[in-house]
C-alpha positions in Angstrom: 6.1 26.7 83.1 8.5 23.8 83.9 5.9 21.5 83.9 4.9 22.3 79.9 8.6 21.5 78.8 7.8 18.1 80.8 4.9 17.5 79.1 6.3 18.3 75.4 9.2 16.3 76.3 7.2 13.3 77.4 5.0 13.2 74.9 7.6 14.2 71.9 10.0 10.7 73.7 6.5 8.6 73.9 5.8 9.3 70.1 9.4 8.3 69.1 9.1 5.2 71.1 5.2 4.1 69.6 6.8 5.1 66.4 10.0 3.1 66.4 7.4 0.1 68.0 5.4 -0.2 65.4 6.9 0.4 62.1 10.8 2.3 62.6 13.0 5.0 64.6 12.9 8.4 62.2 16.1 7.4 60.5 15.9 10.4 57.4 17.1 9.0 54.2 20.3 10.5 52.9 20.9 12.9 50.4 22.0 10.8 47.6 19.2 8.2 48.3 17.1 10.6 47.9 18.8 11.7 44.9 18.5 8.3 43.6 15.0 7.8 44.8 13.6 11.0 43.2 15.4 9.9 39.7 13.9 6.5 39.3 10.8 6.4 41.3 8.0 6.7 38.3 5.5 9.2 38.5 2.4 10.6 36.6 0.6 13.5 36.7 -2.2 13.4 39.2 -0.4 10.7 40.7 -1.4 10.2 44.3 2.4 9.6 46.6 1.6 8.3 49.9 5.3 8.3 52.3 4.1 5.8 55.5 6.4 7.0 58.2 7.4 10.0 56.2 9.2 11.3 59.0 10.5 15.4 58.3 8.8 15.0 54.8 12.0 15.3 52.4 11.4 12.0 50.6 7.8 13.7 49.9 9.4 17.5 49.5 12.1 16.2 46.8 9.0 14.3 44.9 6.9 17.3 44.6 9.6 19.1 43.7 10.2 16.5 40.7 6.8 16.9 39.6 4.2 19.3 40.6 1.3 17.5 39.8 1.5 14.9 42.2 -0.5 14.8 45.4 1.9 13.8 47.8 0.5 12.8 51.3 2.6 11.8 54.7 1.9 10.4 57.6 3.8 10.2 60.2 3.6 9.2 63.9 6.5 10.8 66.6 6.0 14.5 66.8 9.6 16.2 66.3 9.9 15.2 62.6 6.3 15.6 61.7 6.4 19.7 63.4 9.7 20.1 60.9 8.0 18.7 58.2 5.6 21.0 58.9 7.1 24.1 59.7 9.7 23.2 55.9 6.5 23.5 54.0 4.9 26.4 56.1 8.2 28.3 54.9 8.1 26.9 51.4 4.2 27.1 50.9 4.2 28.4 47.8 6.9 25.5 46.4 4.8 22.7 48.4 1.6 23.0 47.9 0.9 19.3 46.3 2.2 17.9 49.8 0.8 17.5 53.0 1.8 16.0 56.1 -0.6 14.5 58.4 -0.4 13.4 62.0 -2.0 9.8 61.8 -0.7 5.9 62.4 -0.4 4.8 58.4 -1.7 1.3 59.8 -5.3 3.0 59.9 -5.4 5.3 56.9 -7.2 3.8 53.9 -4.4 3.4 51.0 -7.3 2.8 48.4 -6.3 5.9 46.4 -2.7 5.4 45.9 -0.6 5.3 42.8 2.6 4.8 44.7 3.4 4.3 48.4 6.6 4.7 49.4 8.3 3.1 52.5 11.1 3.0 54.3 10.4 0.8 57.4 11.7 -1.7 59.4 10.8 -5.3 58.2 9.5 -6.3 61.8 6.1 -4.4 60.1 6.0 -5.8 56.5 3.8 -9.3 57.5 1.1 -6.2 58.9 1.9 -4.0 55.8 1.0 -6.6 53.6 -1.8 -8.1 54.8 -3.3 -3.8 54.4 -1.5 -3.5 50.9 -3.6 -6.8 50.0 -7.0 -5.2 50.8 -6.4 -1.8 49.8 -4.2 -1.2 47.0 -5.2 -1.2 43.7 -3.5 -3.6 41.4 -1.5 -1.5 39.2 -0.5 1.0 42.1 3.1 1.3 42.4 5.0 0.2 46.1 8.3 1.4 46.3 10.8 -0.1 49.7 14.0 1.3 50.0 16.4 -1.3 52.7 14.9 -4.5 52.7 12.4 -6.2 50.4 9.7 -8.2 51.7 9.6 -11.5 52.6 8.0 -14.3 50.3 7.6 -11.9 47.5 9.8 -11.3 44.2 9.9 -7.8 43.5 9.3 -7.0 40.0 12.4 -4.7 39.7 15.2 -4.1 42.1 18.4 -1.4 42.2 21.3 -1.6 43.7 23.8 1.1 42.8 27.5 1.3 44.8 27.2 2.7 48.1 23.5 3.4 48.3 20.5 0.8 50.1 18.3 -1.3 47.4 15.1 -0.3 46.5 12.4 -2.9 45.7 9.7 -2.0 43.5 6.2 -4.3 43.7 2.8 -3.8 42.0 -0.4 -3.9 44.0 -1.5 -7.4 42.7 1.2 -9.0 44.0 -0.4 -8.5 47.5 -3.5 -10.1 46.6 -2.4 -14.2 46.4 
C-alpha cells in the first residue's frame, strides 16, 4: 500500500515538473485578476474559450459563470490542479456544464476552433505558442495573456489597472506575418 502513495506522489511531482518545463509552475490567478479578467474579456454566445495551462480551472469556472453559452475547454498538464478542477465541477455539475477540463499537453491540441484562448504562461513558451497560434487560429479569434506580452508583436489593446498584472489582447491574424 506504501508503494501506491509512492507512485501518486512521483507521478503528481513528475507532472508538476513537465508542466513548469514546458510552459509554467500552476501559479492560480488571484481573485481580483480574475475579477478583472472575467469583466473585460469579450465573449459571445457560442463562443468557444480555450484556458492552455488552465491549472484548477477557475479562470474557466468564473467565465462560464459570466456567460453560459460559452464552451469553455482546459487543458492542463500536472495532475493535482487538473483532479481539483475536476472534482470543483463534479460538485458543481449542474452550474458547469459548458466547461470541461481535459488532461492533454495544449502544445498538441488543435486550437482551430477557438474564439478566445486564454493564457497565462511563462514567456520562455511564447516563440512555440506562436509559431501554433500562426497555423491554427483563425484570424478574428480573440488571444488574451495576462503577465507578459509577447515578444515582437503590438498588442491591439492592453490594461493595466493599479495593483493587478497587464493583460494583452491580440487577434489571430497578427500571428500569421
Amino acid at each position: 500500500m506504501i508503494y501506491f502513495f509512492y507512485i501518486i506522489g512521483f507521478l503528481i511531482i513528475l507532472t508538476f515538473a513537465i508542466g513548469a518545463v514546458s510552459a509554467a509552475p500552476w501559479l492560480p490567478t488571484k481573485n481580483k485578476q480574475r475579477q478583472a479578467l472575467i469583466k473585460i474579456i469579450p465573449l459571445k454566445k457560442g463562443d468557444v474559450v480555450y484556458d492552455l495551462g488552465c491549472g484548477d480551472g477557475v479562470v474557466l469556472f468564473d467565465l462560464a459563470k459570466k456567460n453560459k453559452e460559452i464552451k469553455a475547454i482546459g487543458f492542463e498538464i500536472s495532475l493535482l490542479p487538473y483532479f481539483i478542477a475536476k472534482i470543483r465541477k463534479a460538485f458543481n455539475l449542474s452550474k458547469y456544464r459548458n466547461v470541461k477540463i481535459k488532461f492533454r499537453n495544449f502544445f498538441k491540441q488543435d486550437l482551430g476552433d477557438a474564439d478566445v484562448v486564454f493564457i497565462f504562461l511563462l514567456s520562455k513558451c511564447y516563440k512555440r505558442l506562436e509559431k501554433k497560434f500562426a497555423s491554427e487560429l483563425k484570424d478574428d479569434a480573440l488571444v488574451v495573456v495576462e503577465a507578459w506580452p509577447l515578444p515582437g508583436l503590438e498588442p491591439y489593446k492592453k490594461i493595466k489597472q493599479e495593483k493587478l498584472l497587464s493583460i494583452y489582447f491580440y487577434k489571430g491574424y497578427q500571428f500569421k506575418k
